[in-house]
PAFIKOL-111006 format. One line per 2 residues: number of its first residue (from 0); for each residue x, y, z of N, C-alpha, C. Coordinates in steps of 0.1 Angstrom, whole numbers, plus 5000, padded with zeros to 4 digits. Each point is the difference from the previous one (the first is absolute). Layout:
PAFIKOL-111006
NUM = X:Y:Z:X:Y:Z:X:Y:Z; ...
END
This chain:
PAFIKOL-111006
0 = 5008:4988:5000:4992:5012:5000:5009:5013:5000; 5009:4997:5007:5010:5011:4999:5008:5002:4990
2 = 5001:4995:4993:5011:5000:4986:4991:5006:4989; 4987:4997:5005:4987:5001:4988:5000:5018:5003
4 = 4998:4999:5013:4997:5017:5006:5008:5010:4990; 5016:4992:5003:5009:5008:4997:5001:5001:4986
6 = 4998:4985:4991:4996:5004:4982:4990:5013:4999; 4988:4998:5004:4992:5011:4995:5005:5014:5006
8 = 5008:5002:5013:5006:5013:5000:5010:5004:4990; 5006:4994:4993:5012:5004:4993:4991:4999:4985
10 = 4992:4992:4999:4991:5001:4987:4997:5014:5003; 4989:5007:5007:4998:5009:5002:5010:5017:4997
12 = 5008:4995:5008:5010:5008:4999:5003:5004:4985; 5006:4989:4995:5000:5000:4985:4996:5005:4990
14 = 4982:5001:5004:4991:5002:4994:5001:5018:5003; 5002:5001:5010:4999:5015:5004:5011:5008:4994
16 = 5015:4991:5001:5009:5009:4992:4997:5003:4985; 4994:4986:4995:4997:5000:4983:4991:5015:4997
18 = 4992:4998:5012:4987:5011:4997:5006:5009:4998; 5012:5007:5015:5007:5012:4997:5008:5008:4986
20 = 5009:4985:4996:5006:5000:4991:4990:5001:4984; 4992:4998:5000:4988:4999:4989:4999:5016:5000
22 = 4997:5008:5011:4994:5015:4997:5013:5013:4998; 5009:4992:5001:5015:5008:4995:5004:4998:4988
24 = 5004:5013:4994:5006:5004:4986:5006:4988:4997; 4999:4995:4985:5001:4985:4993:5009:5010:4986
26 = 5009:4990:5000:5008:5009:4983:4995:4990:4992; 4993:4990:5005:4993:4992:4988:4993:5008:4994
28 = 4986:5002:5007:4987:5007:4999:5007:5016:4995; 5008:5004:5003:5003:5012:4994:5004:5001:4986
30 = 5011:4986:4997:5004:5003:4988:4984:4992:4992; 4992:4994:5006:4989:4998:4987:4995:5009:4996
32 = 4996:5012:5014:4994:5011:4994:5009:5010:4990; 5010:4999:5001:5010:5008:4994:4998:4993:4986
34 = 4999:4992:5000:5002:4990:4985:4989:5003:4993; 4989:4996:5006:4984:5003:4990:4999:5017:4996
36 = 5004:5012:5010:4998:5014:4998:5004:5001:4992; 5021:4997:5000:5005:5001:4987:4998:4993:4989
38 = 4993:4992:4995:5001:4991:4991:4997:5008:4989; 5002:4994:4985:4995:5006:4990:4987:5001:4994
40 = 4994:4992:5010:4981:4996:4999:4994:5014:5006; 5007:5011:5010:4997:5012:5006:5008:5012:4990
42 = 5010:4994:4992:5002:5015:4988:5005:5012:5011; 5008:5000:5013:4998:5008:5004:4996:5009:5009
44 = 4989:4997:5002:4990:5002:5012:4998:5015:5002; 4998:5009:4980:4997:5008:4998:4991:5006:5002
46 = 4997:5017:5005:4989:5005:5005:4991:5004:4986; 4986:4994:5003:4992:5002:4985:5004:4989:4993
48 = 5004:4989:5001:5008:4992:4996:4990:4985:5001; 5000:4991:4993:4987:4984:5004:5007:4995:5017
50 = 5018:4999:4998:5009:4997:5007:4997:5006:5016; 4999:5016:5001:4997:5004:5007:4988:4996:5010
52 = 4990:4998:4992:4988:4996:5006:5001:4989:5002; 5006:4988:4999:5001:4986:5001:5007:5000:5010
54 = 5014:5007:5002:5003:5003:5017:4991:5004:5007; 4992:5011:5002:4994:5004:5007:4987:4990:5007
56 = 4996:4990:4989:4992:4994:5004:5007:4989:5007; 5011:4993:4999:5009:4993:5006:5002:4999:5016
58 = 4998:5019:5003:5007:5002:5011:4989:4999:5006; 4987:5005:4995:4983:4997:5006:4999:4988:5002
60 = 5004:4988:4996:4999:4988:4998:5006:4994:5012; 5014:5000:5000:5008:5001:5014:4998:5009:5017
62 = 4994:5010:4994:4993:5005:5010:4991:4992:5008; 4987:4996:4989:4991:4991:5008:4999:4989:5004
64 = 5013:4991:4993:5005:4987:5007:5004:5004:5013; 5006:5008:5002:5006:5001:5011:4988:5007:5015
66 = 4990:5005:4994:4991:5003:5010:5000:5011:5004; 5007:5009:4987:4998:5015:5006:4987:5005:4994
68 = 4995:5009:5007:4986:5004:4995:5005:5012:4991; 4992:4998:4993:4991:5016:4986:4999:5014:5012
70 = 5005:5008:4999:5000:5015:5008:4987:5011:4991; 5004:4997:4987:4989:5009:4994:4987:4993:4997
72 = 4994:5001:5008:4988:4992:4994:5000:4984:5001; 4998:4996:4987:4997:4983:5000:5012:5002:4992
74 = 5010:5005:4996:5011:5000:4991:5012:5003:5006; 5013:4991:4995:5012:5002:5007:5010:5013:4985
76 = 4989:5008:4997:5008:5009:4986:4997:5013:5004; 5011:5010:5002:4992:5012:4993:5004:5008:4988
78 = 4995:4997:4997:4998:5007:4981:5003:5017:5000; 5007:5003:4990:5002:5014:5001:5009:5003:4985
80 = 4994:5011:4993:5012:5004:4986:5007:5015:5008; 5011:5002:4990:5006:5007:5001:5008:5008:4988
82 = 5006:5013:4997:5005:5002:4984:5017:5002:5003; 5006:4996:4993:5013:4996:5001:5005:5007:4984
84 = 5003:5013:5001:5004:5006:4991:4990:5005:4986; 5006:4988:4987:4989:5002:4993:4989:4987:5005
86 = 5000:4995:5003:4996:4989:5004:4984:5004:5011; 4991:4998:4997:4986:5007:5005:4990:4991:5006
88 = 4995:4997:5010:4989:4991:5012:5010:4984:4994; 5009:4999:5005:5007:4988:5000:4996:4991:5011
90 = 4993:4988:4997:4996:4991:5010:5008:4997:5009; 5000:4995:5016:5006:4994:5004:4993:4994:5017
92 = 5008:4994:5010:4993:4997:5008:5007:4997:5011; 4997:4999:5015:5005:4996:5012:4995:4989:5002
94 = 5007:4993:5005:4990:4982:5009:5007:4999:5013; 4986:5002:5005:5002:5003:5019:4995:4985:5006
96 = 5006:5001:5010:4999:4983:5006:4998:5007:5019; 4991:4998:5004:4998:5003:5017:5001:4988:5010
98 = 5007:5001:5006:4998:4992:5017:4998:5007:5007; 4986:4998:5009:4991:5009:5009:5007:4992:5010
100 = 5003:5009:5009:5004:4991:5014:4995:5009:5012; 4988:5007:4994:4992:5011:5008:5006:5011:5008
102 = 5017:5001:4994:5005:5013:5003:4994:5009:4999; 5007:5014:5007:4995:5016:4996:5013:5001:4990
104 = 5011:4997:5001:5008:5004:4987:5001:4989:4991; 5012:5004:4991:5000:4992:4990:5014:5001:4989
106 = 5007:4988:5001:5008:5002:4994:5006:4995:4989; 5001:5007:4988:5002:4998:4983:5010:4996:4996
108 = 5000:4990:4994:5009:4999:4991:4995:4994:4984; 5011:5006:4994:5000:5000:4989:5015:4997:4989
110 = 4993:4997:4990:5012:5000:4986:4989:5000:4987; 5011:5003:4991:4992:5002:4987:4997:4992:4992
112 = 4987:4996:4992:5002:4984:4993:5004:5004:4984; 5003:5014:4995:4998:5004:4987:5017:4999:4994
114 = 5003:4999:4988:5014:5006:4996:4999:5004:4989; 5007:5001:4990:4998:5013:4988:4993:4990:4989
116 = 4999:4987:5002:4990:4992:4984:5011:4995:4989; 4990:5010:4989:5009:4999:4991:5000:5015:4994
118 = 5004:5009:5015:5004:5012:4997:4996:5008:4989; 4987:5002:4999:4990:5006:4990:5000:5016:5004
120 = 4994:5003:5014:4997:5009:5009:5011:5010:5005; 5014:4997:4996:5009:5002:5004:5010:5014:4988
122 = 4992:5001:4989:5004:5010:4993:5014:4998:4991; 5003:4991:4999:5014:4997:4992:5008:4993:5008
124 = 5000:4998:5016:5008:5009:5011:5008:4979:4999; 4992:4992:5001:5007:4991:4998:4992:4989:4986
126 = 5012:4992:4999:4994:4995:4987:4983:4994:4997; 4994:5003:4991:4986:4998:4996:4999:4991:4990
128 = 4993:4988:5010:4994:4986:4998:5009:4989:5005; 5015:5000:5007:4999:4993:5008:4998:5000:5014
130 = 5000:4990:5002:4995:4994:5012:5011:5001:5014; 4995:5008:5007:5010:5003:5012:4993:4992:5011
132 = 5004:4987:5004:4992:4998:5015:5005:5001:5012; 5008:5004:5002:4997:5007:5014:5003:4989:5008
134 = 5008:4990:5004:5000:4997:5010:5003:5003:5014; 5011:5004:5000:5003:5015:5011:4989:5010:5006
136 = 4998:5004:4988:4992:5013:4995:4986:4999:4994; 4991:4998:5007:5004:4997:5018:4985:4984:5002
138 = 5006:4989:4993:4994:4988:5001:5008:4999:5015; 5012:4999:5006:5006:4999:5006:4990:5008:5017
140 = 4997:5013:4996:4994:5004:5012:4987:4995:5002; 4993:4997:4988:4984:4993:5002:5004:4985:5006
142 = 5009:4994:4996:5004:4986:5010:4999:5002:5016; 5004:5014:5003:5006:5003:5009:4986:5002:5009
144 = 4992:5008:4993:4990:5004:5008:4990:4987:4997; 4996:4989:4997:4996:4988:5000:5004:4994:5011
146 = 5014:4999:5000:5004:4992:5014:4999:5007:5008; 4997:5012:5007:4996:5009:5012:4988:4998:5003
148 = 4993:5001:4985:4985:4995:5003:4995:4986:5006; 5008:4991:4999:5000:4989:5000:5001:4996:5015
150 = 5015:5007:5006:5003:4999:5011:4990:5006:5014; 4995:5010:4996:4996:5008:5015:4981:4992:4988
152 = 4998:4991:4997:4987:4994:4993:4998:4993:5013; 5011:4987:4998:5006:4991:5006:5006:4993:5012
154 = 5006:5011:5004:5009:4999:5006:4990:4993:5016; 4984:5006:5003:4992:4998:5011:4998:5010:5008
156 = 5004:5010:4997:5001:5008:5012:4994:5017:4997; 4992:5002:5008:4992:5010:4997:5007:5014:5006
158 = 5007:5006:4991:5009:5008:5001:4994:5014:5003; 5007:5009:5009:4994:5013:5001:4997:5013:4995
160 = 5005:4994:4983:4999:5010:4989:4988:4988:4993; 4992:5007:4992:4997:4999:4985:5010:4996:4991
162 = 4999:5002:4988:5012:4996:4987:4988:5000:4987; 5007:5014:4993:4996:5000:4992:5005:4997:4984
164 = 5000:4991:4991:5014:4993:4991:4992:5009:4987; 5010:5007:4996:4998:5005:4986:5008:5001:4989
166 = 4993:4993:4986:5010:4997:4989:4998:5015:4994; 5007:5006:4995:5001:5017:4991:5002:4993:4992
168 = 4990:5008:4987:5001:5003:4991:5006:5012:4991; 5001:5003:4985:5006:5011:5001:5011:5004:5003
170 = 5014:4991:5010:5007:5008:5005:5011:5007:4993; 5004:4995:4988:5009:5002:4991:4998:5013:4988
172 = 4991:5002:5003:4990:5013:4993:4996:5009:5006; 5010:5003:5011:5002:5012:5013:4994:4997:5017
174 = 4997:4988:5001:4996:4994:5016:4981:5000:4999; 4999:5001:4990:4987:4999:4995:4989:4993:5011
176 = 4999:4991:5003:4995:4996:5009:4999:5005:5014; 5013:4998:5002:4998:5011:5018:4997:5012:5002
178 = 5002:5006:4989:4996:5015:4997:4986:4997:5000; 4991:4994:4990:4984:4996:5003:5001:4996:5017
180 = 5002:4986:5003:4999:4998:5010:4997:5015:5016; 5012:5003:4998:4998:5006:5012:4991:5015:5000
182 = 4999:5005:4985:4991:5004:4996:4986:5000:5003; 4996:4986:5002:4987:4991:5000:5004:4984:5009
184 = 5002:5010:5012:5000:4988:5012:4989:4995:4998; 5003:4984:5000:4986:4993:5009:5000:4993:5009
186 = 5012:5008:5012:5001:4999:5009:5006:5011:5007; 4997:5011:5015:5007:5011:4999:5013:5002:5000
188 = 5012:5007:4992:5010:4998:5005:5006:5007:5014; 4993:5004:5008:5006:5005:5014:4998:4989:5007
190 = 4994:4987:4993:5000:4989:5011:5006:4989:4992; 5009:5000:4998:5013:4997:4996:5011:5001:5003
192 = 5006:4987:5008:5012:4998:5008:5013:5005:4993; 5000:4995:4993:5013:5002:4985:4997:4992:4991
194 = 5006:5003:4987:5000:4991:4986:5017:4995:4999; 4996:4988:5000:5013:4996:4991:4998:4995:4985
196 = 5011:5005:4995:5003:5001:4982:5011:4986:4998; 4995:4989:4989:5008:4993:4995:5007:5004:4985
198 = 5004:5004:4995:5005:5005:4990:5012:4994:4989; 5004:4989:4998:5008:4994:4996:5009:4994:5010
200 = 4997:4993:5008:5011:4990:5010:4999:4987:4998; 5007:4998:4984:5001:4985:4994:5013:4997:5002
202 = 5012:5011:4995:5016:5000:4993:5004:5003:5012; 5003:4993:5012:5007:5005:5015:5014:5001:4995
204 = 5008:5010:5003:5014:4998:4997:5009:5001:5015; 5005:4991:5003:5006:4997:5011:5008:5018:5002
206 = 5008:5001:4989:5011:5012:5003:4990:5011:5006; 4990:5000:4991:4989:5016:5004:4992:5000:5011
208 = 4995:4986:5003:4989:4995:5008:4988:5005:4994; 4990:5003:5009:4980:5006:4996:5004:5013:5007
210 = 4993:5011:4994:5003:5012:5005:4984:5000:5003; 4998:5007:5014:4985:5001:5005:4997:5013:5004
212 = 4995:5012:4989:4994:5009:5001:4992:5002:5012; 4995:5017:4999:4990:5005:5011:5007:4997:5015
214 = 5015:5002:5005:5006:4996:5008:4993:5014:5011; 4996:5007:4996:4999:5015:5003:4987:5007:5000
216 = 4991:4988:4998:4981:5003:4999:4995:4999:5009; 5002:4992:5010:4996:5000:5011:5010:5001:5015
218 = 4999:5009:5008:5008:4999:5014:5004:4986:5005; 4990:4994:4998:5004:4981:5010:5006:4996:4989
220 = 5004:5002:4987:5007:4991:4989:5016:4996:5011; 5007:5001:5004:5016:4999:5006:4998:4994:5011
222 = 4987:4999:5008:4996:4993:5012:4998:4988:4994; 4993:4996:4986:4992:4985:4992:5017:4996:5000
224 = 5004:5007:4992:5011:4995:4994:5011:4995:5006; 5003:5003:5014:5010:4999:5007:4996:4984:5007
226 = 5013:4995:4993:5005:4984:5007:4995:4993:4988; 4990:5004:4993:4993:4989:4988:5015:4997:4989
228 = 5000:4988:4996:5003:4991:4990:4996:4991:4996; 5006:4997:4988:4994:4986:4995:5018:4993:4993
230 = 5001:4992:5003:5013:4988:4990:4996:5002:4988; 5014:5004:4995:5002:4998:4989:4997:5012:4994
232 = 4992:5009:5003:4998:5016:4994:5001:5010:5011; 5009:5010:4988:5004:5009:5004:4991:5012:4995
234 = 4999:5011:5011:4992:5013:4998:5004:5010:5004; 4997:5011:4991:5003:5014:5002:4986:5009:5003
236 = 5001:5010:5007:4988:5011:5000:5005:5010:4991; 4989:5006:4995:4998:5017:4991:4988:5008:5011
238 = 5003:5007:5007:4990:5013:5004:4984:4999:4994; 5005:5002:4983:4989:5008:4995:4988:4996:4996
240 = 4991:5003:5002:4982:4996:5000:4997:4999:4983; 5010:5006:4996:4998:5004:4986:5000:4993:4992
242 = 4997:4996:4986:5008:4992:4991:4990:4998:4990; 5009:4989:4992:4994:5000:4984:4990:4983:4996
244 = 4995:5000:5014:4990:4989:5001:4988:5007:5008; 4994:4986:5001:4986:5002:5005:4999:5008:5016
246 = 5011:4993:5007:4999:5007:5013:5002:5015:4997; 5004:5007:4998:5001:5018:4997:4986:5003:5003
248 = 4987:4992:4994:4990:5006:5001:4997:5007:5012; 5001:4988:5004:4994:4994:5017:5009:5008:5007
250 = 5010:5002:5001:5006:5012:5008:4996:5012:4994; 4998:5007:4989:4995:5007:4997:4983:5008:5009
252 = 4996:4992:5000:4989:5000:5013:5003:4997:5017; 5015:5002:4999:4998:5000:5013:5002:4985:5009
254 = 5004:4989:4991:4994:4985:5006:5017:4997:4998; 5010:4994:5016:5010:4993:4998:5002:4991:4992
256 = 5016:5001:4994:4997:4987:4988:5016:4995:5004; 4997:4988:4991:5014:4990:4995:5003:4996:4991
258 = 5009:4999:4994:5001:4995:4985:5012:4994:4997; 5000:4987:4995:5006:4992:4999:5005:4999:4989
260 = 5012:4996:4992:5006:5003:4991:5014:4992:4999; 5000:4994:4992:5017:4990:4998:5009:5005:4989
262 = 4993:5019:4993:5009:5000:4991:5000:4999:4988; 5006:5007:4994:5000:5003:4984:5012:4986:4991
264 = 4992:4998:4990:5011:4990:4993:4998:5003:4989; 5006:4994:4986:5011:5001:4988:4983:4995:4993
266 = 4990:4994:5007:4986:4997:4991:4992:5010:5007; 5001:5008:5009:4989:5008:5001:4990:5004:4989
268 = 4989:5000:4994:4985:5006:4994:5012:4999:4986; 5004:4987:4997:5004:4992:4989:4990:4986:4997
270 = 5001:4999:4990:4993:4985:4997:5007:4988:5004; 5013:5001:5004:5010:4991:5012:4996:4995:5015
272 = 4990:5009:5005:4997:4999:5009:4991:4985:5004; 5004:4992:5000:4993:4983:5001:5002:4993:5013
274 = 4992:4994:4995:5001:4990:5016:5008:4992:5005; 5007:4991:4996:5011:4997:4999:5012:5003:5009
276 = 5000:5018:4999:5007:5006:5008:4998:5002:5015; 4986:5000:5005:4998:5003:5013:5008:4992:5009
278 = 5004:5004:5011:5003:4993:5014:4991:5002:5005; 4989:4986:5000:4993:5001:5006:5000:4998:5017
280 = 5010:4987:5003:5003:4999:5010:5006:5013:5008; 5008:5008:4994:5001:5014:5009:4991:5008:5000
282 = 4992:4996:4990:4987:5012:5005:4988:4992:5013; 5002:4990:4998:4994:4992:5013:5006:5007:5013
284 = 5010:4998:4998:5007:5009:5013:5001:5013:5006; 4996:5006:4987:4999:5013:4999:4983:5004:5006
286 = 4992:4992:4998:4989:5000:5004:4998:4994:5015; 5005:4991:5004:5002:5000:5014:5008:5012:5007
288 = 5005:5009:4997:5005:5012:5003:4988:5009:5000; 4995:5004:4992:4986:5002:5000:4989:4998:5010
290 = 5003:4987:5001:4988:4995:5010:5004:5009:5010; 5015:4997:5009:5006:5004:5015:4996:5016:4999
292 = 5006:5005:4992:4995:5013:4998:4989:5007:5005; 4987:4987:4992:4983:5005:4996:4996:4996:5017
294 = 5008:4987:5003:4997:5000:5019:4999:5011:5012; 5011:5004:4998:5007:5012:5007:4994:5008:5000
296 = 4995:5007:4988:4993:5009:4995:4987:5000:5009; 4992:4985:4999:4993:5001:5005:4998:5001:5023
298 = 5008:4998:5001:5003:5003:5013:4995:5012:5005; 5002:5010:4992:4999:5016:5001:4980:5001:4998
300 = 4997:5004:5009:4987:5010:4994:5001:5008:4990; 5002:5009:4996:5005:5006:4992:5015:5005:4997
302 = 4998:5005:4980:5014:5004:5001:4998:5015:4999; 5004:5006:5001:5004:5018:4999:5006:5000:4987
304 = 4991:5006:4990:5009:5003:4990:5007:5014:5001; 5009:4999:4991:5018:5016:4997:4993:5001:4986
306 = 4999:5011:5000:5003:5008:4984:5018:5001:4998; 4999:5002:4990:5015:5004:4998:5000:5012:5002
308 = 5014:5005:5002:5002:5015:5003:5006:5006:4985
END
């Protein structure tokens, strides 16, 4: 009877570590997503583009496997055009994914699911009709924010923020989406903890490490950050709230942000850009960095956001 006790404890056990281990960042599950966004069946994952919308619905699809609820309505989309030079009511869209955990705040993250197509919309600016997919850029950050979603889905534990997961659209065509978005909250943003931004953290390069923006958006940012690591990745902070992704918005209104970033390479918003190339396994890592971060963070009632001076 005692040997029996002791099987089903360590069965148990087992079971519990598996569970654990199941709701943490996978570079399997990451590089599939990376694989299907980029593939040549998406052209791109151009805005106005078939590609485009076939991500978008991908990420709605993934959403609701995973049990995040529709924010707008009965719909995980919000729909919105915009004019982009000569370019006039250009279609495009957000896909928002909610975990209610009956917080008063709430905290966003985001990446973009769009990349340039086959650079139609782009004015000459890069070559017209092929196919740039983006694995980096930024298939790489939507992997990212799937497994986030995934994790605090899963994980069991009824956390003291909200989580609000949003794919941008648009972003490549001037932040197009967050600019609608925060525009047209459908949720307020003064009750919003912080946003974190995935933005290309596929290409980890050991020498550079992940550089993690918005070091300087909120007062408790140096309190989260102090003692956190993760093996095997290295990080740097930047101050600035600012930048040439989706987070800018959201500090733009006032809401602390983070932005995550591994870096410019030799395929940046080239048609080189493939899957193939991701590390995925460091971006796994890079996302449990994330996590400790997104913990910490939550420790705090609130954060106090800094303007820049």
């Amino acid at each position: 009877m005692m040997k029996r006790s002791l099987l089903l404890l360590m069965l148990a056990g087992g079971l519990s570590t598996a569970h654990a281990q199941d709701t943490l960042p996978n570079a399997g599950r990451i590089q599939q997503i990376v694989n299907y966004l980029a593939s040549e069946k998406l052209k791109g994952r151009g805005t106005a583009e078939k590609g485009g919308m076939k991500a978008s619905r991908f990420v709605a699809k993934q959403f609701k496997k995973l049990g995040l609820q529709p924010v707008n309505g009965s719909s995980y989309f919000q729909d919105f055009t915009f004019d982009k030079n000569a370019h006039k009511n250009v279609p495009s869209r957000n896909v928002l994914g909610f975990l209610d955990n009956g917080a008063a705040h709430t905290i966003v993250i985001g990446a973009h699911y769009d990349h340039l197509g086959t650079a139609g919309l782009f004015d000459g600016k890069y070559p017209i009709g092929e196919i740039h997919n983006g694995a980096d850029d930024n298939a790489s950050g939507v992997a990212g924010l799937l497994e986030l979603a995934r994790h605090y889905v899963k994980n069991k534990q009824k956390e003291p923020f909200n989580f609000l997961f949003i794919a941008f659209g648009g972003e490549e065509l001037g932040l197009q989406g967050s600019k609608y978005y925060t525009a047209h909250p459908l949720q307020p943003l003064d009750k919003v903890h912080f946003m974190l931004n995935m933005d290309m953290i596929g290409r980890y390069n050991p020498e550079r490490g992940i550089g993690i923006g918005g070091f300087g958006s909120a007062a408790e940012w140096p309190a989260i950050f102090k003692d956190v690591q993760q093996p095997g990745i290295r990080y740097f902070t930047d101050a600035s709230g600012k930048g040439a992704s989706d987070h800018h918005n959201f500090y733009m209104h006032r809401v602390p942000v983070m932005f995550f970033h591994t870096g410019g390479h030799d395929d940046y918003h080239k048609p080189t850009d493939d899957a193939p190339k991701l590390q995925a396994a460091s971006e796994a890592s890079i996302l449990l960095l994330g996590i400790q971060l997104i913990n910490k963070a939550m420790s705090f009632e609130q954060l106090h956001y800094v303007g820049e001076q």
